[in-house]
C-alpha positions as CSV (number, residue, x, y, z in Angstrom):
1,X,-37.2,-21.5,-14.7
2,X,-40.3,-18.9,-14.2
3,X,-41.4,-17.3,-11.1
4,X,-44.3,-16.1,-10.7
5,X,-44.3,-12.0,-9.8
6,X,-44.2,-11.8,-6.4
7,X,-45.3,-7.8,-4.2
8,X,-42.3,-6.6,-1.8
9,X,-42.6,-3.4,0.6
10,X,-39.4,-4.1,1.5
11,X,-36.5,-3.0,-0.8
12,X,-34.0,-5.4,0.6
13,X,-36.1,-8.7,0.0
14,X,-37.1,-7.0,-3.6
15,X,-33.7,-7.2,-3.6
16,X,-33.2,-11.0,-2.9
17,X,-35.7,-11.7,-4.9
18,X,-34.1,-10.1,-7.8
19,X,-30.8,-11.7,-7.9
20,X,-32.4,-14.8,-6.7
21,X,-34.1,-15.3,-9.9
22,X,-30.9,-14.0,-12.0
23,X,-28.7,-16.3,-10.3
24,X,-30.9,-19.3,-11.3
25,X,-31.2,-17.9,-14.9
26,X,-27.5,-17.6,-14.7
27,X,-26.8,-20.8,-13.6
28,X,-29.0,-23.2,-16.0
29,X,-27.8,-20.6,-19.0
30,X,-23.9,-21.7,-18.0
31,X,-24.4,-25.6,-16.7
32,X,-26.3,-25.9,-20.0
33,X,-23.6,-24.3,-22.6
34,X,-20.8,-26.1,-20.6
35,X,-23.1,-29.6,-21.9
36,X,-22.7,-28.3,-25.2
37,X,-18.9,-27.8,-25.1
38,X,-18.3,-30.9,-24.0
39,X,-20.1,-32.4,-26.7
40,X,-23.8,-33.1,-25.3
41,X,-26.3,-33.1,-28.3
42,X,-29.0,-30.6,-26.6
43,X,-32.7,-31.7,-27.8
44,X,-34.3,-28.4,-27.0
45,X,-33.4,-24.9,-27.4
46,X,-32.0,-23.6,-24.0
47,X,-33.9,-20.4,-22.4
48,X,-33.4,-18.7,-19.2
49,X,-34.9,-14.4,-18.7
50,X,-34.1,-11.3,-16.9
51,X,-35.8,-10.5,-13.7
52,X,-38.4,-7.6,-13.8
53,X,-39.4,-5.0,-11.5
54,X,-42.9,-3.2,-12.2
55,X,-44.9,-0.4,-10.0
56,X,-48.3,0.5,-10.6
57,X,-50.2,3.5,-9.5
58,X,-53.4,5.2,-9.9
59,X,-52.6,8.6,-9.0
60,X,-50.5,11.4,-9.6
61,X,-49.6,11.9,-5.8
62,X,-46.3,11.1,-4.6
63,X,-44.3,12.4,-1.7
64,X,-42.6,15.5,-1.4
65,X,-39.3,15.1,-2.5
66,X,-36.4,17.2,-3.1
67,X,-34.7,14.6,-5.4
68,X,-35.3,14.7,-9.4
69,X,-36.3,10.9,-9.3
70,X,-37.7,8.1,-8.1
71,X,-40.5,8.9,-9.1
72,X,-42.8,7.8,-12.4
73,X,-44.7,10.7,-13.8
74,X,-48.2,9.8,-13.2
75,X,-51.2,7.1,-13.0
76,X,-50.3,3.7,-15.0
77,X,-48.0,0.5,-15.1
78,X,-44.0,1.0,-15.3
79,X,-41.8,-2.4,-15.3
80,X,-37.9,-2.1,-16.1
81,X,-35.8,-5.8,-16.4
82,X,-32.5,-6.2,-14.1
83,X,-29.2,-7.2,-14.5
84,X,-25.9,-7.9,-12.4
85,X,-27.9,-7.5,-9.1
86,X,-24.6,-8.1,-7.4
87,X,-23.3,-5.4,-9.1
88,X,-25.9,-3.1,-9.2
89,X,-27.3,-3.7,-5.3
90,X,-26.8,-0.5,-3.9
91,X,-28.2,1.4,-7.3
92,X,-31.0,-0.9,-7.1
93,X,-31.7,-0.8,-3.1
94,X,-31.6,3.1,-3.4
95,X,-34.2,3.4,-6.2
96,X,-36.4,0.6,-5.2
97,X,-36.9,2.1,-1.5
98,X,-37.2,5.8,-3.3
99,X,-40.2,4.3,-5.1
100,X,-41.6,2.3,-2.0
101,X,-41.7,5.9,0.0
102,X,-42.5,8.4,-2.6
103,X,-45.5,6.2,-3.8
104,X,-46.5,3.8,-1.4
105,X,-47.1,1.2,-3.2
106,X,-45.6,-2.4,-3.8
107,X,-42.9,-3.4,-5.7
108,X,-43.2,-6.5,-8.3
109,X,-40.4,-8.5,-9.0
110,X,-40.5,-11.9,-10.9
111,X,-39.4,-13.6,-14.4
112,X,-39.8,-11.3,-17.6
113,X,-40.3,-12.2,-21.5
114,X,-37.1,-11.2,-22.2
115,X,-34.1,-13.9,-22.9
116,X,-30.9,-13.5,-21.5
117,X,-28.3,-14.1,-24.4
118,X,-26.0,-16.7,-23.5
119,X,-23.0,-14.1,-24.5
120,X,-23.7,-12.2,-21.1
121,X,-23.7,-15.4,-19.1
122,X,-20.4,-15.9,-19.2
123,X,-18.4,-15.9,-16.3
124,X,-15.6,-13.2,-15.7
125,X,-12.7,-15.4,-17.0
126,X,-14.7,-17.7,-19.4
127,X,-13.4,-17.6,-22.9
128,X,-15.6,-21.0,-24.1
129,X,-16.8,-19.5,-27.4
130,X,-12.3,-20.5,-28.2
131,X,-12.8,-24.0,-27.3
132,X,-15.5,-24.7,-30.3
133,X,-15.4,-25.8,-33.4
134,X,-17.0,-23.0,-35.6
135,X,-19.6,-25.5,-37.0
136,X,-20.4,-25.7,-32.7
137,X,-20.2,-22.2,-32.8
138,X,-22.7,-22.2,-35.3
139,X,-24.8,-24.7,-33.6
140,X,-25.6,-22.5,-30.9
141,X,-27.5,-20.1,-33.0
142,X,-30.1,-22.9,-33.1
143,X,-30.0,-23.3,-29.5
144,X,-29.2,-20.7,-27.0
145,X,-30.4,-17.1,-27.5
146,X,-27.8,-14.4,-28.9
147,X,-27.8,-10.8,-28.5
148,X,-30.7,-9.0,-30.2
149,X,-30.2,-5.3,-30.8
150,X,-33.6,-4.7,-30.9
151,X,-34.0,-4.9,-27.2
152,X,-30.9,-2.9,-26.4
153,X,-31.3,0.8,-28.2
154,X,-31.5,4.1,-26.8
155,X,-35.1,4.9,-27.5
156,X,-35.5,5.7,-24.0
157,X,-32.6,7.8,-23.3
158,X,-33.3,9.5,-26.2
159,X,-36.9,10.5,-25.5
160,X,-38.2,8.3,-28.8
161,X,-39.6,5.1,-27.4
162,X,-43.3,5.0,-27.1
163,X,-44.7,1.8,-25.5
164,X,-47.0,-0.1,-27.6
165,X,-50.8,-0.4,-26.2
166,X,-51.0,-2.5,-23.0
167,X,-47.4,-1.9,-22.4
168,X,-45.4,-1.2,-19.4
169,X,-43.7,2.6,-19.5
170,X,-39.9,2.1,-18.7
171,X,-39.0,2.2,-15.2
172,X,-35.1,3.3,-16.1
173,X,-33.1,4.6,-19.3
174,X,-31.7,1.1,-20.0
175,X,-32.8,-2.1,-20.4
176,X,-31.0,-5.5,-18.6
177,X,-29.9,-6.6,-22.2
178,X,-28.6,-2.6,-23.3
179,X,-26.4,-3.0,-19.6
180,X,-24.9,-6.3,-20.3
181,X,-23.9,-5.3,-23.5
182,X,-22.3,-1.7,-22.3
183,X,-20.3,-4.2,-19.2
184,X,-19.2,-6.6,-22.2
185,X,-18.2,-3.3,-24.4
186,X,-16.5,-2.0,-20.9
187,X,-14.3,-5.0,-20.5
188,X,-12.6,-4.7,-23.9
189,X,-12.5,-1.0,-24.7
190,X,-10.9,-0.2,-20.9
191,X,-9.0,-3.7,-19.7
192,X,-10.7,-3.4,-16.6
193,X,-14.0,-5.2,-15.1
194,X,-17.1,-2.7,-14.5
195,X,-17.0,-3.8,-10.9
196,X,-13.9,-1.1,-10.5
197,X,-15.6,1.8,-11.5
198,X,-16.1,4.3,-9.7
199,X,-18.7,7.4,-9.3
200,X,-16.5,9.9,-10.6
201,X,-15.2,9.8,-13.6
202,X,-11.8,11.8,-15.6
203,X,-11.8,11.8,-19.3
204,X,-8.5,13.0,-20.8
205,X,-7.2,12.5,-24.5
206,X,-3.3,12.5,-23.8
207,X,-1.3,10.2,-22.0
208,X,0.7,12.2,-20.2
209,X,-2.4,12.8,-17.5
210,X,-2.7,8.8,-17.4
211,X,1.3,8.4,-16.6
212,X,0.9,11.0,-14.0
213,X,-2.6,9.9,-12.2
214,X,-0.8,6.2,-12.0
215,X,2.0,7.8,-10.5
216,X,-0.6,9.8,-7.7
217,X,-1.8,5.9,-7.3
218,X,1.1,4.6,-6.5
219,X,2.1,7.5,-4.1
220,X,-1.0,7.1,-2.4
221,X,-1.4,3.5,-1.8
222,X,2.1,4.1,-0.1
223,X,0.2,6.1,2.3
224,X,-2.1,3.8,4.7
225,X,-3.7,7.0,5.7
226,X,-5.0,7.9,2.0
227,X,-8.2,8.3,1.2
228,X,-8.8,5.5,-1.1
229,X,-7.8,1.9,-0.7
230,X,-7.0,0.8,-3.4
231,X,-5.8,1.2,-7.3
232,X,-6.7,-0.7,-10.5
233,X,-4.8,-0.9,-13.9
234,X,-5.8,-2.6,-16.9
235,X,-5.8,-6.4,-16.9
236,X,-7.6,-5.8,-13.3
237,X,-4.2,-5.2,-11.8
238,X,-4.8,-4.7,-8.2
239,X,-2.5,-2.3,-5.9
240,X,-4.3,-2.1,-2.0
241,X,-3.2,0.3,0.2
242,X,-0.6,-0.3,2.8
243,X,-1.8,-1.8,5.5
244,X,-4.4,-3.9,3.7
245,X,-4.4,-7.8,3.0
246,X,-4.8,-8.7,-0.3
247,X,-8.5,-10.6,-0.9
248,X,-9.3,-13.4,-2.9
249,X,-9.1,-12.6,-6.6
250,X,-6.6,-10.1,-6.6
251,X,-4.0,-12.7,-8.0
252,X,-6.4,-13.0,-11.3
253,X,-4.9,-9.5,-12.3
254,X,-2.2,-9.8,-14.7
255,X,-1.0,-6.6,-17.2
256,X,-1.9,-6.9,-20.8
257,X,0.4,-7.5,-23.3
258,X,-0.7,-4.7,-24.7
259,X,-2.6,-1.7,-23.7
260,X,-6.4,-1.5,-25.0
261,X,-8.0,1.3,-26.8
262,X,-9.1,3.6,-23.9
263,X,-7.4,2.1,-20.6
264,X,-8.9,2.9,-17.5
265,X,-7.1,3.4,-14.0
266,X,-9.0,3.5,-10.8
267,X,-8.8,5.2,-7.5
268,X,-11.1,3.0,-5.3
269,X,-13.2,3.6,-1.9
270,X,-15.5,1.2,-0.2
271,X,-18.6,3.6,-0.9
272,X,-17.7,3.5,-4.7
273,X,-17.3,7.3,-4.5
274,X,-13.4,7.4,-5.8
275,X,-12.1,8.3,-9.2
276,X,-12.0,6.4,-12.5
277,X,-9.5,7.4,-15.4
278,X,-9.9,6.9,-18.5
279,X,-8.2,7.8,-21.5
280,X,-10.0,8.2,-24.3
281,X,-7.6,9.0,-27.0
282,X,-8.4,11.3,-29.9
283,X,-11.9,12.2,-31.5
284,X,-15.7,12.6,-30.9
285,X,-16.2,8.8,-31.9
286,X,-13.9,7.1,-29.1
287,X,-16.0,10.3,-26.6
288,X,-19.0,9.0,-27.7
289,X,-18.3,5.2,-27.2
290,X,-17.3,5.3,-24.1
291,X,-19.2,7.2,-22.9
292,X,-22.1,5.6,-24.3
293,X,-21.1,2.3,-22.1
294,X,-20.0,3.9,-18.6
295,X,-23.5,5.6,-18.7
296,X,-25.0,2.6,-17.5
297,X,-23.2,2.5,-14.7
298,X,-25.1,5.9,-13.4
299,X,-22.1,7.6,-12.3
300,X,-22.4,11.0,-9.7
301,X,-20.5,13.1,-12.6
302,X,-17.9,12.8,-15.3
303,X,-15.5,15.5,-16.4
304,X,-13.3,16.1,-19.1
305,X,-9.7,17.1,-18.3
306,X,-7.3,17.6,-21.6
307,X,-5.4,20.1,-24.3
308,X,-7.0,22.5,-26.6
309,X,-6.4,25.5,-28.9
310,X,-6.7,28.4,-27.7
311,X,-9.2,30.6,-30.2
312,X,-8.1,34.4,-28.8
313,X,-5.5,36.5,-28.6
314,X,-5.5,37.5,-25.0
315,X,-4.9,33.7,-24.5
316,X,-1.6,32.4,-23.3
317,X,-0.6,29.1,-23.4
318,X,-0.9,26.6,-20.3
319,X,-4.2,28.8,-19.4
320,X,-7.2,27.7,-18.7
321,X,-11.1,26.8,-19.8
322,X,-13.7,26.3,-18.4
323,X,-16.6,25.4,-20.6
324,X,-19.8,27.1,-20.4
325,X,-21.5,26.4,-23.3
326,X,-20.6,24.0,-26.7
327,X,-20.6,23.9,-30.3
328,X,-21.2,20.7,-31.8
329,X,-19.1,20.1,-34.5
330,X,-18.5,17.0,-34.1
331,X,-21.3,14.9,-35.5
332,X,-21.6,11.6,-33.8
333,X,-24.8,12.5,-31.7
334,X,-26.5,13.8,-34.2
335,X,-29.3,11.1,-35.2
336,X,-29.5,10.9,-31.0
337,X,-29.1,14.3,-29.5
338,X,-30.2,17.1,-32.6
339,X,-28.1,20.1,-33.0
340,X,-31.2,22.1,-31.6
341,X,-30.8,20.9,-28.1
342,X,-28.6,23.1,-25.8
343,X,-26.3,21.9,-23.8
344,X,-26.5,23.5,-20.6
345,X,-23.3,24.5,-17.8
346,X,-24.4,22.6,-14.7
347,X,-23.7,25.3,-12.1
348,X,-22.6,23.0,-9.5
349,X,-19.8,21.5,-11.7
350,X,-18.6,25.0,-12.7
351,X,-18.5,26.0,-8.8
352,X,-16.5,23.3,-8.1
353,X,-14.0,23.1,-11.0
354,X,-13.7,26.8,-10.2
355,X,-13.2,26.2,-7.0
356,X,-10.9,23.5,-7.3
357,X,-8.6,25.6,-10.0
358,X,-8.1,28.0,-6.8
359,X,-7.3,25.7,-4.3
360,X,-4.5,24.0,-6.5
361,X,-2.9,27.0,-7.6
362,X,-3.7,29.6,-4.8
363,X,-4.9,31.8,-7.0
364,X,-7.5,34.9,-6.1
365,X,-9.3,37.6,-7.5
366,X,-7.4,39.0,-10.6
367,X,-4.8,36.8,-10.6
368,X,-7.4,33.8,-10.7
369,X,-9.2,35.6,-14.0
370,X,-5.8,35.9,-15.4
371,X,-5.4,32.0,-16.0
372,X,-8.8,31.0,-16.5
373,X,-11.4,31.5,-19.6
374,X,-15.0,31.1,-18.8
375,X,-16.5,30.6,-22.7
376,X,-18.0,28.4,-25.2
377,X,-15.9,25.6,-26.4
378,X,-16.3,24.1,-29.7
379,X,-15.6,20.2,-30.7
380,X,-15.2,19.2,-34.2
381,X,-14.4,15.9,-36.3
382,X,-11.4,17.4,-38.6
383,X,-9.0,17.3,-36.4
384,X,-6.9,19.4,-39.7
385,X,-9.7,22.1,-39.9
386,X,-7.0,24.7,-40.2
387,X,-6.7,23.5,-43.5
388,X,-9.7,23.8,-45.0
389,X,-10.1,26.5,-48.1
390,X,-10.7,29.8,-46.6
391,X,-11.7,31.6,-50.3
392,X,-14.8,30.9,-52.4
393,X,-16.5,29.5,-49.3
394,X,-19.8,30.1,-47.8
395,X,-18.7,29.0,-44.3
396,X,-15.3,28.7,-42.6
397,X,-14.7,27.4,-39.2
398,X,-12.9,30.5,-38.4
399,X,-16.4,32.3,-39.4
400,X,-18.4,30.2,-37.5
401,X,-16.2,29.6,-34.0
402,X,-16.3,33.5,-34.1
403,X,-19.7,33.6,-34.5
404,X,-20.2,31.1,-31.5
405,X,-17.5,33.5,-29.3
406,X,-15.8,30.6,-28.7
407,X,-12.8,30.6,-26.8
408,X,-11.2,27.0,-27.3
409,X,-11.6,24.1,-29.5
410,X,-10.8,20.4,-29.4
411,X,-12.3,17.0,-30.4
412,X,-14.2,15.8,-27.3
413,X,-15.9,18.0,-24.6
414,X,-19.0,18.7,-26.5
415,X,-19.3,15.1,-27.3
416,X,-18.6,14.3,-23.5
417,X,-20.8,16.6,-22.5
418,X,-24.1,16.2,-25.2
419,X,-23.9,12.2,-24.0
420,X,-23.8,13.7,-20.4
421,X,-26.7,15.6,-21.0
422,X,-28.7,12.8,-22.9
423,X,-28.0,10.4,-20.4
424,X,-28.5,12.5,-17.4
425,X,-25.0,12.0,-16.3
426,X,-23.8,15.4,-14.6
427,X,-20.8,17.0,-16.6
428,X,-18.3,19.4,-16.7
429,X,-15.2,20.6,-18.7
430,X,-11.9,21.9,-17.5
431,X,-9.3,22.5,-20.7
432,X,-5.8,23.4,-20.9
433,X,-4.3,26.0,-23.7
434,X,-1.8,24.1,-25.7
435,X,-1.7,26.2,-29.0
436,X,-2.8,29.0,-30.8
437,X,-3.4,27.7,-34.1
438,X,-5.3,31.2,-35.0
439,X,-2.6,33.1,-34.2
440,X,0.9,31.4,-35.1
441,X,1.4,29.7,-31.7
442,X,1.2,26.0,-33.2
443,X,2.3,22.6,-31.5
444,X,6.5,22.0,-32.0
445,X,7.5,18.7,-30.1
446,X,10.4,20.4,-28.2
447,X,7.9,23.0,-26.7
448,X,4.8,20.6,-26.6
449,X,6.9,18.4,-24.2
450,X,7.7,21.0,-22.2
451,X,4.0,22.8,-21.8
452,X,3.2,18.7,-21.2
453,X,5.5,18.4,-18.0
454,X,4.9,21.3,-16.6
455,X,0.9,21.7,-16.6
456,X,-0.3,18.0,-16.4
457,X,0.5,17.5,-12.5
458,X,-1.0,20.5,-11.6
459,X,-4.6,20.2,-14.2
460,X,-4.8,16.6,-13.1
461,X,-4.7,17.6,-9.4
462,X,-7.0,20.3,-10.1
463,X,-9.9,17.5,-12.0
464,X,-9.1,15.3,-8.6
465,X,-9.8,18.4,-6.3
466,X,-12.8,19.0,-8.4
467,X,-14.1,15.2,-7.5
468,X,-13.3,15.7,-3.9
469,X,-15.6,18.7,-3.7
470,X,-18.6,17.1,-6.1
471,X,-18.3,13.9,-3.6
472,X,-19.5,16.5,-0.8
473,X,-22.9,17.7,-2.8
474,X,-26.1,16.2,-2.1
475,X,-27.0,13.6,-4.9
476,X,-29.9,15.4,-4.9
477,X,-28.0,18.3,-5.9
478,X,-26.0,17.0,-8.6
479,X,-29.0,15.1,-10.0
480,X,-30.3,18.1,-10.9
481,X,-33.6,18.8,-12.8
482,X,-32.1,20.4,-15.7
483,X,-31.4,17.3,-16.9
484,X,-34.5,15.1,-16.4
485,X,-36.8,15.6,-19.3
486,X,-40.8,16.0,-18.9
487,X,-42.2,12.4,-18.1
488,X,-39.1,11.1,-16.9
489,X,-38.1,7.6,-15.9
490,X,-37.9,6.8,-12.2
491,X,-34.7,5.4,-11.7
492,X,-31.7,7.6,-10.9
C-alpha cells in the first residue's frame, strides 16, 4: 500500500499520518504471513515499507535555539524512515515540532523504498516462525522480505555515511530497520519489552546491585505515595503501585524459567522519566551490546554503577571513583569509535553524581575527598591482566595505567561511556573499590561478600539519587554540544 508524501505544519497530524501508514504496512505484512501459515500458496512476493519523514530547506537560517538539535545543518533535502510510532510518539512529536519552529517549513510524511522485514512485524507474543515446517520457513525467503544489514549499520552514528548523489542526508542516527532490529535484540538479551524502558538508565556488572534495586522496587510499590508507579522484571512481570488497578496486559507477564543474559528491572513513571536496571555482566563485549541496542531508544543519560580495582595506594577499599577521563583497553569500539577520539567528563553528570555521593552519605568537605577519587579509569578485555609477563616486555599494563594516572580499572566504563559518546547518549561513571590487585589487597570470597553487603545499598542509592537530580536538568542541558559532531543530524 503506497501513499503518496503528504506536507504537515502540524506535528500531531504528522504524527497520524505516520503511524497511519505503519499500521497499514503492519497489518497487510501479518494478515498476509498468517495466509502462509495456514497453508495458502501466495502467487506474489508480499511487500509492505516504512513511513518517511523528509524537510527541505534553502537556507542556513533557523531559529534561535538553546537546544543542540532539531535542527539540520544547512540548505538541502533530509528524510529519515519511522518505526513503532506508538512507541516512539512522544520522541517523534518533540522532534518533528522542533523542526516545524526552528525552520519553518513543512514536514513530509508518506511511504518510503525501504521494506519492512516480516521479522519485525511480528506481534509482541507471536512465535509463528515455530509453527513451520523448515521447508515453509524456507519458502518465505522467496516471498516476504527478511532483514538486510545493509540498511541497518552505524554509518551515521559513526560520522562515515556519505549519501550518494541525489540523496536525502539523514534526518536521525538510526534508520526504521537499525531500530527494529535493536527492539528485537532488546527483548532477548534483557526479558523485558522496549516499551518499559525508561530515560535513565543503571549499568552494573554484579548482581548483588540487581537483588538490592528489586528489593527498593518492591519497598516502593508498597508505598502509594512513591514516586514511580510501577515495577518491571524480566518476563514483563508487572508490580503497580498500591493503590493502582492492574490494566489490561499485565496478566501476560510471567517469570522466565531462566534469567536471560543481561536482565533488566524497571522503575516506571508516566512521563517515562524513571530508572531502568540492567545488568550487564562481565566484559567490554556484553557493555558494548547493549548498549549498542538501548541507544535507539534516546535515553536522557545512562550511568555505570559497579566494582573495580583500585590502582593507588592511598586507596581503601569500599571508596569511591568517579571517572573523569578513560583508557580504552578494551577493544570492541575500535573499527567504530578510534582510539584517537577522547572521551570527554560531561560536567553535568559529574555535578550530579557528586552531588548525589554527598546527599547519600552526608559527607562534606574533607571528609567527602576522603571517599571519593576524581581520575582516569581504564577498561580492558583480560580480565587476568595481572598475569601477563612483566620481564622482557616492551609494554606492561602496570607501565601504561601509570602512564594514563589512572586511578581504577575494570572491564566496562570506558566501553559504556565511548558508545555514550558515539551515540550522543549523556554518560557518567560512579565505581566502587573492591581490590587492590597492585598492592596485595586481592578479592577472597569471605571478605568480597562482606565489602558486597555493606556498600551495594548505599552506591545503588547513590546512582538512584544521581537520576533524581539529572531528571531536574534541562534536556537542553544534558543534550549538550560536546557531543553533537559538526553537521549533525536533527533528531535528538
Amino acid at each position: 500500500m503506497f501513499i503518496a508524501p503528504a506536507r504537515f505544519d502540524d506535528p500531531a497530524a504528522a504524527l497520524t499520518q505516520a503511524q497511519a501508514i505503519y499500521q497499514g504496512s503492519i497489518a497487510h505484512l501479518r494478515e498476509s504471513l498468517q495466509r502462509f501459515i495456514a497453508g495458502e500458496t501466495l502467487t506474489q512476493r508480499v511487500r509492505a515499507y516504512y513511513p518517511f519523514v523528509r524537510v527541505h530547506t534553502n537556507t542556513v537560517a533557523r531559529a534561535d535555539s538553546r537546544l543542540s538539535y532539531g535542527f539540520v545543518s544547512g540548505p538541502g533535502t533530509y528524510e529519515t524512515t519511522l518505526t513503532r510510532p506508538e512507541l516512539f510518539a512522544g520522541y517523534y512529536l518533540e522532534q518533528f515540532g522542533l523542526l516545524l519552529r526552528n525552520h519553518g517549513m513543512q514536514l513530509e510524511i508518506g511511504t518510503s523504498a525501504q521494506p519492512i522485514p516480516v521479522h519485525f512485524s511480528f506481534a509482541e507474543h507471536d512465535h509463528v516462525e515455530g509453527q513451520m515446517s523448515a521447508e515453509r520457513r524456507l519458502l518465505m525467503r522467496d516471498l516476504f522480505d527478511l532483514p538486510d544489514l545493509a540498511a541497518m549499520d552505524d554509518g551515521i552514528a559513526n560520522g562515515t555515511f556519505e549519501p550518494s548523489p541525489g540523496e536525502p542526508q539523514p534526518l536521525a542516527l538510526f534508520t526504521a530497520p537499525r531500530v527494529d532490529y535493536s527492539l528485537q535484540r532488546l527483548r532477548h538479551y534483557t526479558g523485558t519489552g522496549p516499551e518499559h524502558f525508561q530515560n535513565f538508565i543503571l549499568f552494573t556488572n554484579y548482581q548483588f546491585y540487581i537483588d538490592q534495586f528489586v528489593k527498593l522496587g518492591h519497598e516502593m510499590m508498597a508505598d502509594a505515595n512513591a514516586d514511580y508507579d510501577c515495577f518491571v522484571e524480566p518476563g514483563n512481570v508487572l508490580t503497580r503501585r498500591a493503590g493502582n488497578p492492574a490494566l489490561p496486559g499485565d496478566a501476560l507477564g510471567s517469570a522466565p524459567p531462566r534469567l536471560p543474559q543481561m536482565p533488566a528491572y524497571h522503575l516506571m513513571r508516566p512521563d517515562s522519566s524513571g530508572i531502568t536496571m540492567v545488568n550487564i555482566g562481565v566484559g567490554p563485549a556484553n557493555a558494548k551490546t547493549i548498549t549498542d541496542h538501548i541507544a535507539v531508544l534516546r535515553p536522557h543519560a545512562w550511568l555505570m554503577l559497579g566494582h573495580c580495582a583500585g590502582l593507588r595506594n592511598t586507596q581503601e577499599l569500599g571508596d569511591y571513583v568517579l571517572a573523569h577521563g578513560y583508557v580504552r583497553e578494551d577493544h570492541v569500539l575500535d573499527e567504530d569509535l578510534p582510539l584517537w577520539v577522547p572521551i570527554p567528563a560531561l560536567a553535568e553528570v559529574q555535578q550530579a553524581l557528586e552531588q548525589a555521593l554527598a546527599d547519600v552519605t552526608r559527607l562534606e568537605g574533607y571528609e567527602l575527598k576522603k571517599i571519593l577519587r576524581t581520575g582516569t579509569v581504564a577498561s580492558t578485555d583480560n580480565r587476568n591482566w595481572e598475569l601477563l609477563p612483566k620481564r622482557n616486555v616492551p609494554s606492561t599494563p602496570q607501565r601504561r595505567f601509570s602512564q594514563s594516572r589512572a586511578v581504577a580499572l575494570d572491564m566496562e566504563s570506558a566501553t559504556i561511556a565511548a558508545n555514550g559518546f558515539r551515540f550522543r547518549v549523556p554518560y557518567g561513571t560512579l565505581l566502587c573499590v573492591s581490590d587492590k590487585p597492585l598492592h596485595g589487597e586481592i578479592k577472597l570470597p569471605g571478605m568480597a561478600n562482606t565489602f558486597y553487603r555493606e556498600r551495594v545499598d548505599q552506591h545503588l542509592r547513590i546512582g538512584m539519587r544521581a537520576v533524581e537530580l539529572l531528571r531536574q536538568e534541562r534536556p537542553g542541558r544534558l543534550h549538550s554540544r560536546k557531543l553533537r559532531s559538526f553537521a549533525e543530524v536533527a533528531f535528538q
